[in-house]
N, C-alpha and C positions, 0 to 999 in steps of 0.2 A: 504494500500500500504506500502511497504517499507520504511524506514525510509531515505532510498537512496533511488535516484529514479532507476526504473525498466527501464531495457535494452528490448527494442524492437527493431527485424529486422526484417526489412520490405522487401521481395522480393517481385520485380514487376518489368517487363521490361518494360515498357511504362513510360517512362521518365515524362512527363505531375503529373500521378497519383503517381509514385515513390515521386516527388519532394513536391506534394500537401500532400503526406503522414508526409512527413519528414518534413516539414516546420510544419504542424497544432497539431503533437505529440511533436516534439520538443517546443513548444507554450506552451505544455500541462503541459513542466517538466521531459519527460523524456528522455531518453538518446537513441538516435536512430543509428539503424546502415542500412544500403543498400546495395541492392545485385540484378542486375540484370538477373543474371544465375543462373541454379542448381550451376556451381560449385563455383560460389564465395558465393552464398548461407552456400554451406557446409562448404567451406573455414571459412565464420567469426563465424556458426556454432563450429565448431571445436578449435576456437581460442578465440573468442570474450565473448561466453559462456550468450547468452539473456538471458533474464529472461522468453519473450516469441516471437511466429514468425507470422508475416502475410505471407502468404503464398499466391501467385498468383499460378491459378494451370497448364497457359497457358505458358511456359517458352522456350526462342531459342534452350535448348541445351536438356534442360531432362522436362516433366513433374512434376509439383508441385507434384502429387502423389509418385513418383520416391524421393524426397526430402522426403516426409511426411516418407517412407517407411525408407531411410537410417536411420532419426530418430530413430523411435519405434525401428527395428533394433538393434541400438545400445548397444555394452556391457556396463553396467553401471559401472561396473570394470575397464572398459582396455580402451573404447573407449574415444574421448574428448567430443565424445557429449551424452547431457544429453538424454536418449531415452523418460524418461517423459515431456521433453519441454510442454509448451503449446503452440498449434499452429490451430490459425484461418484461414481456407479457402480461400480467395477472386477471384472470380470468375467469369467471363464475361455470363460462362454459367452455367443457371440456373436449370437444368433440374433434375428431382430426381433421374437419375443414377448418375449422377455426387454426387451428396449430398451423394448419397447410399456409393459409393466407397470412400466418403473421409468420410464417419463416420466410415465404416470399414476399412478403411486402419489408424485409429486413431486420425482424428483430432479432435476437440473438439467443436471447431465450425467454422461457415459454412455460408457465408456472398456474395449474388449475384451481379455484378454490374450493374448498379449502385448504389452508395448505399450512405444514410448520415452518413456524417461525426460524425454526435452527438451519431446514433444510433451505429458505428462504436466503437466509443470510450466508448457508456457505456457496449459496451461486452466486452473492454481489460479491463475496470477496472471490472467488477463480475468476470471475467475470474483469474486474478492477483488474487485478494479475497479470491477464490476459491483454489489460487497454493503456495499462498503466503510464507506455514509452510511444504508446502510437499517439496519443494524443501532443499538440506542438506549441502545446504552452510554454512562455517564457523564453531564454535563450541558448540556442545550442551551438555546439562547437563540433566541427568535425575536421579536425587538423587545423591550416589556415581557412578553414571556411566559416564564419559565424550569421547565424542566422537569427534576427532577432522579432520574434513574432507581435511581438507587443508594439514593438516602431513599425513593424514590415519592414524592414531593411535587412539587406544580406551585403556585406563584407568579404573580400579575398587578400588576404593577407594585407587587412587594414584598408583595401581601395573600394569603395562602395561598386556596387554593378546594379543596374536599371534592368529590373525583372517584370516582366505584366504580373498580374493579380495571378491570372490560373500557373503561370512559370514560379513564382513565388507559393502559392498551394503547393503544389508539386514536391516542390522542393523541400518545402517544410511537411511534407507526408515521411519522403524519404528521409529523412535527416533525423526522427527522432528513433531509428536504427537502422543506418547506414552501412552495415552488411549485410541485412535482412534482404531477403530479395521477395519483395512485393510483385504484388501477381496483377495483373494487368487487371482483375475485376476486384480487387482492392481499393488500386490507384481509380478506377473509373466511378465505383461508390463514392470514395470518401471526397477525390477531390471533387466529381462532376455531379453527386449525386447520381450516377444512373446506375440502375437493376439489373443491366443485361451488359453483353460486351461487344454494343451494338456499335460503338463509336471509336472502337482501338484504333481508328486511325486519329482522333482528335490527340491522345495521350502519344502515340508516339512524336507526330509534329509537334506537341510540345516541349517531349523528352527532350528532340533531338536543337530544336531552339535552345534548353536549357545548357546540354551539354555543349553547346558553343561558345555559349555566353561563360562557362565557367573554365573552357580551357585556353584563355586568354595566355597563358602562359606554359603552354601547354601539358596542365591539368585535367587527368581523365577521371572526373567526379562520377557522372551518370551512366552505370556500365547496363545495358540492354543482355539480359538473361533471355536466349532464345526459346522461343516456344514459352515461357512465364511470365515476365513482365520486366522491371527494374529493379535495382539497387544503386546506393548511393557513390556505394566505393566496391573495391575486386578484391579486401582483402584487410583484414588486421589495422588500425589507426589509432592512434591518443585521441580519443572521446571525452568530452565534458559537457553535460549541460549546464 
């Protein structure tokens, strides 16, 4: 887990479970936020910025699917909300079309009610575990490269370099583990929001824009893992975020 604790929001209209959430996570250490609409949902979405969402899928105004969708959606560029979130299901109903459409509609995981509390909490923590380095908070270093997501500005051994918004996403997708070799429908969720890997040619003309912009010197940051996707580097680096 983070060294600060992790922001979970918990949507759920049912006041009872809302309250039993929020009281047994906040117990737990971490920082909780509540929502019992899609739109105040999107609202602390867009503002508050969790680290991950419980998600009820039964909601007064909009379905939890509808919520799950605005997410992934999301421009990782332009919009406030993060389109990679992690977000857990919770759900009155059990049945495998429901499971069906919220694994294809992106959620991650997928939790029927009722349901325990223990079992509950050790899927936010694999799940955190799991999101912990992919998310691009703050600022990271990968050799001479620093990326600083709070300004948007990237650095090469101190000289600023002029990224567009989606070359800068990218960037900072790969960069929070830069040996990792990200899979082409990774990079097209998180950064483009899209579901399918209908658009690999968008992600490569950007790759291949980024890896020019950054071998200025001739620096081979952005290595193209054939038939997979990308990675940041081809091998072993002094890391810091």
């Amino acid at each position: 887990m983070h060294d600060e604790p992790a922001t979970l929001l918990v949507v759920e209209d049912d006041a009872a479970v809302r309250t039993f959430l929020a009281d047994n996570l906040t117990a737990d250490g971490y920082e909780v936020l509540v929502a019992e609409t899609a739109r105040d949902a999107v609202r602390q979405l867009e503002y508050a910025h969790p680290d991950l969402a419980l998600l009820d899928i039964g909601l007064p105004d909009q379905t939890g699917f509808e919520v799950l969708r605005r997410i992934r959606e999301a421009d990782a560029s332009a919009s406030r909300i993060d389109p990679g979130l992690p977000v857990i299901l919770l759900t009155g109903r059990a049945g495998e079309l429901d499971r069906i459409r919220g694994f294809d509609r992106g959620a991650d995981d997928f939790l029927p009610k009722p349901f325990s509390y223990g079992e509950l909490h050790g899927r936010i923590r694999a799940l955190l575990r799991r999101c912990r380095t992919r998310r691009g908070g703050g600022r990271l270093r990968v050799g001479d490269l620093e990326v600083d997501s709070l300004s948007r500005q990237v650095r090469l051994r101190g000289r600023p370099l002029s990224l567009s918004g989606k070359e800068f996403a990218l960037l900072r997708a790969l960069a929070v583990e830069p040996t990792r070799v990200w899979t082409k429908e990774e990079l097209l969720r998180d950064v483009w929001g899209y579901r399918s890997r209908g658009a690999t040619r968008t992600l490569d003309s950007h790759a291949c824009r980024l890896r020019a912009k950054l071998a200025v010197d001739g620096d081979v940051y952005v290595v193209n893992v054939w038939g997979v996707g990308y990675r940041l580097i081809d091998g072993p680096l002094a890391v810091a975020a």
